[in-house]
LUMTOR-666694 format. One line per 8 residues: number of its first residue (from 0); their letters; for each residue x, y, z of N, C-alpha, C. Coordinates in steps of 0.2 Angstrom, whole numbers, m for minus. Layout:
N
NUM	a	X:Y:Z:X:Y:Z:X:Y:Z; ...
This chain:
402
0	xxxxxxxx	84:m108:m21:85:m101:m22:82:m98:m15; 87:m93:m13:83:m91:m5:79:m84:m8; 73:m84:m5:68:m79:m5:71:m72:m3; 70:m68:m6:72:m59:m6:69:m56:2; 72:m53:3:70:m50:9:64:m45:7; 60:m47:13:55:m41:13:55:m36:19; 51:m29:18:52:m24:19:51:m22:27; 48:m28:30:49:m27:41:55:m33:39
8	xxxxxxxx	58:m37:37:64:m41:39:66:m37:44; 68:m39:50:74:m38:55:68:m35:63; 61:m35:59:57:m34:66:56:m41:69; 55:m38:75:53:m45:80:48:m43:84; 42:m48:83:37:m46:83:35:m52:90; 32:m50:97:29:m57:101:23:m56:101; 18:m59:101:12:m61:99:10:m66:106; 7:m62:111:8:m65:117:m2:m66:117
16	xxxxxxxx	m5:m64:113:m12:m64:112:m16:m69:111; m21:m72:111:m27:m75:108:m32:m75:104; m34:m80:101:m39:m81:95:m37:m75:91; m42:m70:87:m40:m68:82:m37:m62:82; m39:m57:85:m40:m51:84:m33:m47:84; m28:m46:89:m22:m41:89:m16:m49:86; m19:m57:87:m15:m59:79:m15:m58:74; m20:m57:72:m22:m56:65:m18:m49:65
24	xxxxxxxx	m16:m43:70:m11:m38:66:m1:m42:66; m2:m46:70:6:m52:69:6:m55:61; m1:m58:61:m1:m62:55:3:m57:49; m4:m49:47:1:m47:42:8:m42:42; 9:m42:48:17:m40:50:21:m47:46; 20:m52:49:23:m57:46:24:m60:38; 18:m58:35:20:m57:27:23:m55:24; 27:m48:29:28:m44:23:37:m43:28
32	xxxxxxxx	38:m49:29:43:m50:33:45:m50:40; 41:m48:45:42:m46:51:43:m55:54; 48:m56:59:47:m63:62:42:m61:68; 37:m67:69:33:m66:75:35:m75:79; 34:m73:85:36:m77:88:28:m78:93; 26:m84:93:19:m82:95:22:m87:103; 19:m83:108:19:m85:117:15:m89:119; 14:m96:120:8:m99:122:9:m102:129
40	xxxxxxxx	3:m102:131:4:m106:139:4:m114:137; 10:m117:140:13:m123:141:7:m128:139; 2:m127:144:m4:m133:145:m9:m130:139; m10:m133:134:m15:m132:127:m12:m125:123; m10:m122:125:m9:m114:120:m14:m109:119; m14:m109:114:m22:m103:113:m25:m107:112; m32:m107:114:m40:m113:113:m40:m107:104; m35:m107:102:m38:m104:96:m36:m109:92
48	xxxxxxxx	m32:m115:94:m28:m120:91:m34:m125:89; m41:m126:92:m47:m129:93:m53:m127:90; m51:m122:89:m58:m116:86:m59:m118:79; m66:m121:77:m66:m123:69:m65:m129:68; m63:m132:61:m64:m138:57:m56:m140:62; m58:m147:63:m50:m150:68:m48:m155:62; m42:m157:63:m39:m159:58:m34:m164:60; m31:m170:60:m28:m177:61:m22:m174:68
56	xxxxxxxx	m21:m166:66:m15:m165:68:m21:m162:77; m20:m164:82:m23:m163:89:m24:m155:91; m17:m151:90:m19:m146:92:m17:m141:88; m22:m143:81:m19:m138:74:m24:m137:71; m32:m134:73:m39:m132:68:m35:m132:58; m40:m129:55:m40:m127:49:m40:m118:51; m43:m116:55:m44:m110:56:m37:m108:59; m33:m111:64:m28:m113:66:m21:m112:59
64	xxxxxxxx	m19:m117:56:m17:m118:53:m16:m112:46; m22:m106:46:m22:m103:42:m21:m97:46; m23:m94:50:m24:m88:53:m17:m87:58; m12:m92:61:m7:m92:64:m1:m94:57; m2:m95:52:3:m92:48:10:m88:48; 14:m91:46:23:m87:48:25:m88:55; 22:m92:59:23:m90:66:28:m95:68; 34:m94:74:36:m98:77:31:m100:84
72	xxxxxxxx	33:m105:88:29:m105:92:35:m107:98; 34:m102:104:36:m106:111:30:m108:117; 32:m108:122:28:m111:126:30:m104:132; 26:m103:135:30:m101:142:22:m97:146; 26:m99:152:19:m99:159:19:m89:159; 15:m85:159:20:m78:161:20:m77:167; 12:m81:169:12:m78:177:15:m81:182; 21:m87:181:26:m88:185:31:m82:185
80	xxxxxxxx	36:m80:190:40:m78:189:46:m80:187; 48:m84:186:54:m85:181:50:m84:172; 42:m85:171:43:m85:164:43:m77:164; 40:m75:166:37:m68:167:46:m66:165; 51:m66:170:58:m65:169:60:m67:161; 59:m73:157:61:m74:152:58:m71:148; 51:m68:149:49:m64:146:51:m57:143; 55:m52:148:56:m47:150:65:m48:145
88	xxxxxxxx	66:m54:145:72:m56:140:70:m55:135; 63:m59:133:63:m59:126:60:m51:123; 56:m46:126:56:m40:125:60:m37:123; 68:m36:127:74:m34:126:75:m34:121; 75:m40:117:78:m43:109:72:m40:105; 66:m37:106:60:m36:104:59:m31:99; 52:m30:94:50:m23:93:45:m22:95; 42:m28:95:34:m27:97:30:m32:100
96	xxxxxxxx	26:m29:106:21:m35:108:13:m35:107; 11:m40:104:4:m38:102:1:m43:110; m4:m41:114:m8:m44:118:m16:m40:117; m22:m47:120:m30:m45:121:m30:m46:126; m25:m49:134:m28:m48:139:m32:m43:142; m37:m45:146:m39:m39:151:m37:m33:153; m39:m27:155:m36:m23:156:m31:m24:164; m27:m22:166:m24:m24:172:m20:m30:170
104	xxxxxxxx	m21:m36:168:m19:m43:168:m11:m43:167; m9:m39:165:0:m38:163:4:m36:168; m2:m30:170:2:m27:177:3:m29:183; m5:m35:183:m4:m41:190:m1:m45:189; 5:m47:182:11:m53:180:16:m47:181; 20:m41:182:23:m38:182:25:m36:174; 20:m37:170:22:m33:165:19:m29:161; 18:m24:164:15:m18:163:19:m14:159
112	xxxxxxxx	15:m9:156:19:m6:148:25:m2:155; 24:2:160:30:5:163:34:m2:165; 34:m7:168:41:m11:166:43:m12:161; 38:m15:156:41:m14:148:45:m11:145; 43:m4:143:46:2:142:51:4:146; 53:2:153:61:1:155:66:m3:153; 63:m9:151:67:m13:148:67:m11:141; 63:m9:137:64:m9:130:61:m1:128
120	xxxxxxxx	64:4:129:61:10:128:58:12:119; 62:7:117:59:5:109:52:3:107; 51:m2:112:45:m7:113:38:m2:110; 36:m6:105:29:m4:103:21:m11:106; 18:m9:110:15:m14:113:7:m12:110; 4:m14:108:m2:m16:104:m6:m20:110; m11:m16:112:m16:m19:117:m24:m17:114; m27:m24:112:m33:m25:110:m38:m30:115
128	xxxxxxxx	m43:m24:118:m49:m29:120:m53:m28:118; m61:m29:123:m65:m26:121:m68:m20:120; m65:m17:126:m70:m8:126:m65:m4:126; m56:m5:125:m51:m4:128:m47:m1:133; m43:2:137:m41:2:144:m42:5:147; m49:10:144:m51:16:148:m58:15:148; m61:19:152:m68:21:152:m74:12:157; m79:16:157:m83:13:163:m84:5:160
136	xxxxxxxx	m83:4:153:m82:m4:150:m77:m6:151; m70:m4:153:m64:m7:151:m65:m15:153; m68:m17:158:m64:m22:166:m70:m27:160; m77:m26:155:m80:m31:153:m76:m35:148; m80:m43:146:m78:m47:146:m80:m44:135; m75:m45:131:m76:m43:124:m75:m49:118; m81:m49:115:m79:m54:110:m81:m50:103; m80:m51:96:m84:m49:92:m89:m48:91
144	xxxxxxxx	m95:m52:92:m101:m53:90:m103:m47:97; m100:m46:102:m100:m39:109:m99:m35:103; m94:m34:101:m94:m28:98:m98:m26:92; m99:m30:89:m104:m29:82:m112:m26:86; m112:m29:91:m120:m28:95:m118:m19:97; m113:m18:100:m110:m11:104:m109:m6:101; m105:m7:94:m102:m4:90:m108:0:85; m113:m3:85:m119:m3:81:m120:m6:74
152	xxxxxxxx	m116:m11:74:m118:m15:68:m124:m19:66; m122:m21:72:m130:m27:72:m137:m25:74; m137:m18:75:m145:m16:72:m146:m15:65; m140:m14:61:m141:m14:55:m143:m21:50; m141:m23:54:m140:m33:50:m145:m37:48; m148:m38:44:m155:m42:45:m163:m38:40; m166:m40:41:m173:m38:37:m176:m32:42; m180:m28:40:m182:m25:45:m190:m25:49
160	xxxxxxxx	m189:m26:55:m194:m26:58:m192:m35:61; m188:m41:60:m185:m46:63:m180:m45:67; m177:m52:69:m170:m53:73:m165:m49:69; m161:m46:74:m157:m43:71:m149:m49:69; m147:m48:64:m144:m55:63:m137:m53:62; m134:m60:62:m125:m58:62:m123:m57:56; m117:m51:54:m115:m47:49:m110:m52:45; m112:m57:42:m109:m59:37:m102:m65:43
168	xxxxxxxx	m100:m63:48:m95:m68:50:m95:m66:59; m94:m68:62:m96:m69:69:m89:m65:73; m83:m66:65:m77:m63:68:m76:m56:65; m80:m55:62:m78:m49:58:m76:m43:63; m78:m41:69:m74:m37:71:m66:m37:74; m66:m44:76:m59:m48:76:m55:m45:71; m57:m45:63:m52:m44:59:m50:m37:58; m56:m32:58:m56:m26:59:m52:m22:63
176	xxxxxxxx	m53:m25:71:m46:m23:77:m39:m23:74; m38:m30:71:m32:m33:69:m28:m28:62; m35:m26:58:m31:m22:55:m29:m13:56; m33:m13:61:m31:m7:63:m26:m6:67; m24:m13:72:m20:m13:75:m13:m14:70; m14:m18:65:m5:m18:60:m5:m10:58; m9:m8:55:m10:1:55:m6:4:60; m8:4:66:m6:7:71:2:5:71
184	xxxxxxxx	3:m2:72:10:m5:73:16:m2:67; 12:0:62:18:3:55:16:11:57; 15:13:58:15:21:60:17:21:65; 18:18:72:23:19:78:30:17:75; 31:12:71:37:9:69:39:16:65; 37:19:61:37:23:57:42:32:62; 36:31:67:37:35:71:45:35:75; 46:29:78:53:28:81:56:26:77
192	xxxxxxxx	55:25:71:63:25:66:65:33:65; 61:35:65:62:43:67:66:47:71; 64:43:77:69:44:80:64:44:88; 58:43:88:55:44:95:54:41:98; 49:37:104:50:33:107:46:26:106; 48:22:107:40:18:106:35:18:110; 28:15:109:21:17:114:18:12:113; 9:13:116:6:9:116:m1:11:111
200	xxxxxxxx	m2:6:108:m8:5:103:m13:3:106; m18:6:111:m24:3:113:m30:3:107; m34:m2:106:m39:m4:102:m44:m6:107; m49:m4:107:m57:m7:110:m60:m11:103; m62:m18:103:m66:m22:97:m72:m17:95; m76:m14:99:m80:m11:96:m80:m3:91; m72:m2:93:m72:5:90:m70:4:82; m68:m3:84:m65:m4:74:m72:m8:70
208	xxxxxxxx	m77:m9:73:m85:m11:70:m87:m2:70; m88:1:75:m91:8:74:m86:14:68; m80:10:67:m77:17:63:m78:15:55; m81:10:56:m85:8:46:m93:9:45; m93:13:49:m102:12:48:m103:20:45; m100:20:40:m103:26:32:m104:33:37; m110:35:38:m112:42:40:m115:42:46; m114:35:49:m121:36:55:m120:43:60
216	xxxxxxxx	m114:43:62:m114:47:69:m116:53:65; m112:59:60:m113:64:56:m122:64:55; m123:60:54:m131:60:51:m135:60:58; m133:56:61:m137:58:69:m136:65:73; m131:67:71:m129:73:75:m131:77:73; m134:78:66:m136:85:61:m142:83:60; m148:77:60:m153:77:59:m157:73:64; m154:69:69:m156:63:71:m158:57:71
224	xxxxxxxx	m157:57:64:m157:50:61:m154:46:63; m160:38:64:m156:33:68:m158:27:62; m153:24:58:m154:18:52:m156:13:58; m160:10:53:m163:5:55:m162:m1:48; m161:m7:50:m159:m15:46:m163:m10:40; m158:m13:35:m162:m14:26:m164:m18:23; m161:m23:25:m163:m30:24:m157:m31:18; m159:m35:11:m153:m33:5:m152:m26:2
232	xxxxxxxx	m156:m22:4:m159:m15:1:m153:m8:5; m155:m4:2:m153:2:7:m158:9:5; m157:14:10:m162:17:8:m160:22:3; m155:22:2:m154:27:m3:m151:26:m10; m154:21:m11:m154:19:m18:m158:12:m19; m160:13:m26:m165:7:m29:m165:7:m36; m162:2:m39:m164:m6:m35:m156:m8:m34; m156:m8:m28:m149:m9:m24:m148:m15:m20
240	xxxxxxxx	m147:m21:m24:m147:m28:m17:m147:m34:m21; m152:m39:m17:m149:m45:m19:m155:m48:m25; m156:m54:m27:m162:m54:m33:m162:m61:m36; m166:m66:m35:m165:m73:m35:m164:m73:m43; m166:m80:m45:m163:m81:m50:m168:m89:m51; m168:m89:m59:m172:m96:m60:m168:m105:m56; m160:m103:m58:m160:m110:m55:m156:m109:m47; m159:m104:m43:m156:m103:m35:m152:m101:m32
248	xxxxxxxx	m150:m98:m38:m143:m93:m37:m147:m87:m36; m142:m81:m34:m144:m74:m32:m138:m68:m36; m138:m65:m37:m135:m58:m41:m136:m50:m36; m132:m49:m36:m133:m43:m33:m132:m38:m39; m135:m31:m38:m134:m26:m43:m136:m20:m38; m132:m17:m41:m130:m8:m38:m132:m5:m43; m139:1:m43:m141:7:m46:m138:11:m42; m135:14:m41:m134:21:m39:m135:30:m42
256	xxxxxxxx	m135:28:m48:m137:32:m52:m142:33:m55; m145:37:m60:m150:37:m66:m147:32:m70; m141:36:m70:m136:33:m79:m137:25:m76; m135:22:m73:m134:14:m70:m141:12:m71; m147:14:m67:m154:11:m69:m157:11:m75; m152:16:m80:m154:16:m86:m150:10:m92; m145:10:m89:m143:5:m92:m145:m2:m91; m149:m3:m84:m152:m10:m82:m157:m9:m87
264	xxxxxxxx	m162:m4:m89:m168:m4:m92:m167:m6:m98; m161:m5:m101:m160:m9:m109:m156:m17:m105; m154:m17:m102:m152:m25:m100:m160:m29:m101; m164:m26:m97:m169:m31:m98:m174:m29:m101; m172:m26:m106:m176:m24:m114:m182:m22:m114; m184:m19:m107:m189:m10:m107:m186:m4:m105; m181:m3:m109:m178:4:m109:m185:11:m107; m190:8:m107:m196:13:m106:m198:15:m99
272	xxxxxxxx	m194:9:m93:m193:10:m87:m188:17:m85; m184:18:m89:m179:25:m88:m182:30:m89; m189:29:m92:m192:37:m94:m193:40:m89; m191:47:m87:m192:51:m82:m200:50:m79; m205:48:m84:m212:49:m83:m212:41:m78; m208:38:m79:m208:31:m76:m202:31:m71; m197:30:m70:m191:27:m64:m186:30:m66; m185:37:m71:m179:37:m73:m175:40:m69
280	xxxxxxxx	m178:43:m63:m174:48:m56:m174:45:m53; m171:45:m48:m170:41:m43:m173:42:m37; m177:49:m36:m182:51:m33:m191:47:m34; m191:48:m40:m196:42:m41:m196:35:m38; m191:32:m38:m187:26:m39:m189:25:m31; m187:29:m27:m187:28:m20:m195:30:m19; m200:33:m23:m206:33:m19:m209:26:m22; m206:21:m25:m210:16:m29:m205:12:m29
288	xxxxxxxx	m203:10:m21:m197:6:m22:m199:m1:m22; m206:m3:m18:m209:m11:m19:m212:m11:m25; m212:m7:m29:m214:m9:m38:m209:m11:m42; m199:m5:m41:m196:m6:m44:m192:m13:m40; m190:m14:m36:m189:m24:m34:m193:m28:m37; m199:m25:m37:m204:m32:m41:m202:m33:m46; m202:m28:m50:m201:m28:m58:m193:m31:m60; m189:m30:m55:m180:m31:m56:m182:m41:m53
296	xxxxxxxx	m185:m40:m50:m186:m47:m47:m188:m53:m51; m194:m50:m54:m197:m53:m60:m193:m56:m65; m187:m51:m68:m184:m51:m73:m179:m54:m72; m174:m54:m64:m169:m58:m65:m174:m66:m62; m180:m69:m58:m182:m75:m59:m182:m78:m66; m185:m75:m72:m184:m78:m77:m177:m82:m80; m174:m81:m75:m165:m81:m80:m160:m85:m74; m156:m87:m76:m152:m92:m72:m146:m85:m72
304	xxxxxxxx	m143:m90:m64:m137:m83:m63:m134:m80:m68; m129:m84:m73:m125:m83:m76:m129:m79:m83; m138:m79:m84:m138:m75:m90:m140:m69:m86; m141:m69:m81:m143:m63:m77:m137:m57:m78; m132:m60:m76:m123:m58:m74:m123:m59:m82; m123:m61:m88:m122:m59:m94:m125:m53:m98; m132:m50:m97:m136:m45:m98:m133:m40:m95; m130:m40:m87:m129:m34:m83:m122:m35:m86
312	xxxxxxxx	m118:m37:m90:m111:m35:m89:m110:m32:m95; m115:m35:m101:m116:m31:m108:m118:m25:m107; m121:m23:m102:m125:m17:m103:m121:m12:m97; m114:m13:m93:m112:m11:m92:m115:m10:m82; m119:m13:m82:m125:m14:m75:m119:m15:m69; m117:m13:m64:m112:m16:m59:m118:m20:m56; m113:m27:m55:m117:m34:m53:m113:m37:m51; m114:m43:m49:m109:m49:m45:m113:m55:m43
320	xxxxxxxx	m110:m61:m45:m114:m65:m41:m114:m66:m33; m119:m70:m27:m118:m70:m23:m112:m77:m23; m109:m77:m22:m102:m85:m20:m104:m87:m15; m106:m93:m15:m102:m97:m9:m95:m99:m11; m91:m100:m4:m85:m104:m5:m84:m109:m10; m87:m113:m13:m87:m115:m18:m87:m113:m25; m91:m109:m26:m92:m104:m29:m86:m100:m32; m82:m97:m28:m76:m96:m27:m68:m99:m29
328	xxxxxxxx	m68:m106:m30:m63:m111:m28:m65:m112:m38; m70:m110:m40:m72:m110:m45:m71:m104:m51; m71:m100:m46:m69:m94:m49:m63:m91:m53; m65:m90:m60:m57:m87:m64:m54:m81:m62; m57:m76:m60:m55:m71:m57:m52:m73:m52; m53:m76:m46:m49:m78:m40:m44:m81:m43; m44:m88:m49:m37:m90:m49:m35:m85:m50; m37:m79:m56:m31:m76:m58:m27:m71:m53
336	xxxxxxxx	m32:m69:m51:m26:m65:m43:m22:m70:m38; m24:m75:m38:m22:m78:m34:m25:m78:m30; m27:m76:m27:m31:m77:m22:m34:m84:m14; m31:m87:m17:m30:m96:m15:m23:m96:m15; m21:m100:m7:m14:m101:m10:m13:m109:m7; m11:m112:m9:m11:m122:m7:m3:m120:m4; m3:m124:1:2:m126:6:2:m133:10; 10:m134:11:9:m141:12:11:m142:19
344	xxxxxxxx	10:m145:23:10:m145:29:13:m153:29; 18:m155:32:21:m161:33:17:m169:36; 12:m164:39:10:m171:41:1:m173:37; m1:m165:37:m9:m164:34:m9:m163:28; m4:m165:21:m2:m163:16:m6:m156:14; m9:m153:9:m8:m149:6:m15:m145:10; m14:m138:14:m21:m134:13:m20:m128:10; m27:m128:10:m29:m118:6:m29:m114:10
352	xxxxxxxx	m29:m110:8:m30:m104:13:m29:m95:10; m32:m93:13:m31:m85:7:m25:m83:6; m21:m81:1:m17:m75:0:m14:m71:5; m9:m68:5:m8:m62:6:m13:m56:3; m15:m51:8:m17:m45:5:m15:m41:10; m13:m31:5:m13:m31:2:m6:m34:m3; m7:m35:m12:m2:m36:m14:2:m29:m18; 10:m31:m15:10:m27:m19:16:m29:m23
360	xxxxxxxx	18:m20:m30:21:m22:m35:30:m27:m34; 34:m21:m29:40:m24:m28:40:m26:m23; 37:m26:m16:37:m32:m11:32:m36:m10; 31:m42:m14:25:m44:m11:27:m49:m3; 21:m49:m2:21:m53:4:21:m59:2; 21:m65:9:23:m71:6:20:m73:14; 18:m81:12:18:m87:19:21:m92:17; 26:m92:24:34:m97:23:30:m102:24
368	xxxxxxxx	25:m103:29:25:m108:32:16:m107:38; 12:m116:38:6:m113:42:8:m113:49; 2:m113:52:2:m111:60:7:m116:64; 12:m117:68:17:m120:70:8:m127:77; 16:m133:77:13:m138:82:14:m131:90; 13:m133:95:13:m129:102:22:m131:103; 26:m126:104:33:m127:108:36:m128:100; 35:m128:95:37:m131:90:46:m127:90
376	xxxxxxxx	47:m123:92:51:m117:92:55:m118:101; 53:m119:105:55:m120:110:64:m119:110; 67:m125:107:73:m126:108:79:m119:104; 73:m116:96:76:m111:93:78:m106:97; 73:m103:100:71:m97:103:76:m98:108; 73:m102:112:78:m102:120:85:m103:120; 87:m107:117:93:m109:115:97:m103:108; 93:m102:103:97:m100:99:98:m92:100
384	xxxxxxxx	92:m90:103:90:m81:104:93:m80:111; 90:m83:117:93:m81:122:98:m83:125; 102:m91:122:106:m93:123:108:m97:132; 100:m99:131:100:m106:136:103:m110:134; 106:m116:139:110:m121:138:102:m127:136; 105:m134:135:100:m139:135:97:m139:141; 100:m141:146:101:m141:153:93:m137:155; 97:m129:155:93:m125:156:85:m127:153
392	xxxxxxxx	85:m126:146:78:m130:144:74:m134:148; 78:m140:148:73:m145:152:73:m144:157; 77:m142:162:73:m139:168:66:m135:169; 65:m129:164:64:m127:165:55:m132:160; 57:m134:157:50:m140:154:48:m143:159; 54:m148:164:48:m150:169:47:m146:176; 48:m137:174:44:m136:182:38:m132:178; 36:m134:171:32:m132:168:30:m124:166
400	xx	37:m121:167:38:m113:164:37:m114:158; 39:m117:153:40:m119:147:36:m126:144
């Protein structure tokens, strides 16, 4: 039975980028229909192909294999001219180019957004670095873990008064770029089916780390408050964070309220902690904040995860355990969303890998297929799309345009 079409079918998406970041806005282009056709240099591809757990297949990670999803793959040099020219083809037939080169780097290969935009005045082109194509950082070098340090994340990260530590994944601003970049690319699609022209989507890695950080700028600007690490805690609420457990597990719990504390204080059967004369305000609560941890610490050591998370779920407490990945794979909740999705890959048989998100009611998204071998597409693209001969092909393989 052939699969229903989804709601970008008929986009054409190139994916001329590396490792994560303005990928990952191709990846969920491509679940929800969009074709991406991912661009790699001839000799090795993206070094994204290598990043992570490696796998029997040479130039296929597990990171790989999940995170290039839906993708066809060709090969092509761009800073020759002639690929550079079949580049300029494949635009033509295009809607969208997602690249993280340097600033400049497109315009020293001839393909700078004013060539593009001659060629395809349609063209939505998606440009993510690090600081993006303005201002006195454009020309530095950007990774995530740049941008988490720049963005101001990573003063917040960690225990306080220690190393400031990384924010849960090395790549998390990678993903953040990527989803604001897919954002971006359906409001400009949005805009030209309108009727206007296409454009360009510049992203900097650290501005998509700086645009989730809660209230810092507003809070600086009107009192001068500069946050400092909380370690598991925050400062404006308690008992808010993490809380070990007798057999080595951790439970997280959010008071935010009165009402919330109150119901933890019948969870752990001294309802007498909610009296106003004791922790019932949350103003107390925060002048007595290393007494009320003690006392929450005390009481989830006694109890192993799951009767910890039993008592907070009866009493209506927001809690969670902390998962590892394991933890996870174990989870009824994640089977029930789905959340896991098993794929099989011809030569690696079966891997996992997250779901589509978001899901929705009448289109959902889908993965045909994982991250393609390097040139996997070669003969589809060139031959089927641009209507190269064989000929043509192989030529053009061994003066290693392709």
């Amino acid at each position: 039975m052939t699969a229903p079409p989804l709601p970008l079918a008929g986009i054409r998406v190139l994916d001329i980028a590396t490792f994560i970041a303005a990928p990952f806005s191709a990846t969920i282009l491509s679940e929800f229909g969009a074709e991406v056709i991912k661009v790699e240099q001839p000799q090795g591809g993206d070094p994204f192909r290598r990043f992570g757990t490696a796998t029997e297949r040479d130039d296929s990670s597990l990171a790989w294999l999940s995170e290039a999803r839906n993708r066809r793959s060709i090969t092509l040099d761009l800073r020759s001219p002639e690929g550079a020219t079949l580049f300029q083809r494949l635009v033509a037939v295009s809607d969208v180019v997602c690249e993280n080169f340097r600033p400049g780097t497109l315009e020293r290969w001839g393909l700078g957004w004013d060539t593009l935009k001659e060629i395809n005045p349609k063209l939505i082109l998606l440009r993510v670095t690090g600081y993006g194509q303005t201002g006195p950082y454009k020309d530095r070098p950007g990774f995530a873990r740049i941008a988490h340090a720049v963005g101001g994340l990573a003063r917040l990260a960690g225990m306080p008064g220690e190393t400031p530590v990384t924010p849960g994944s090395t790549s998390l601003g990678d993903y953040l770029s990527g989803l604001f970049g897919a954002v971006g690319i359906l409001v400009a699609l949005i805009h030209r089916n309108a009727g206007g022209p296409g454009q360009v989507i510049d992203i900097g890695l650290y501005e998509a780390v700086f645009r989730v950080l809660d209230e810092l700028a507003p809070a600086y600007a009107r009192t001068g408050a500069v946050r400092q690490p909380e370690g598991a805690g925050t400062v404006n609420a308690v008992p808010h964070g993490h809380f070990p457990t007798r057999d080595g597990g951790w439970v997280a719990i959010a008071c935010t309220t009165d009402k919330m504390f109150e119901r933890l204080a019948r969870a752990m059967e001294r309802p007498e902690f909610a009296d106003e004369a004791a922790f019932g305000r949350q103003d107390r609560r925060l002048a007595a904040r290393e007494a009320v941890i003690a006392l929450v610490t005390d009481w989830t050591s006694g109890l192993t995860r799951d009767e910890v998370m039993a008592k907070c779920l009866a009493a209506d407490v927001p809690a969670g355990p902390l998962n590892t990945i394991a933890d996870i794979f174990q989870d009824p909740h994640f089977r029930a969303r789905e959340d896991l999705q098993s794929l099989r890959d011809p030569e690696l048989g079966s891997v996992v890998v997250p779901a589509v998100l978001p899901k929705l009611s009448e289109t959902p998204g889908r993965i045909d297929r994982l991250g393609p071998p390097l040139g996997h597409d070669n003969d589809a693209i060139y031959g089927g799309l641009l209507g190269l001969t064989a000929g043509d092909i192989q030529r053009l393989r061994a003066a290693g345009v392709i």
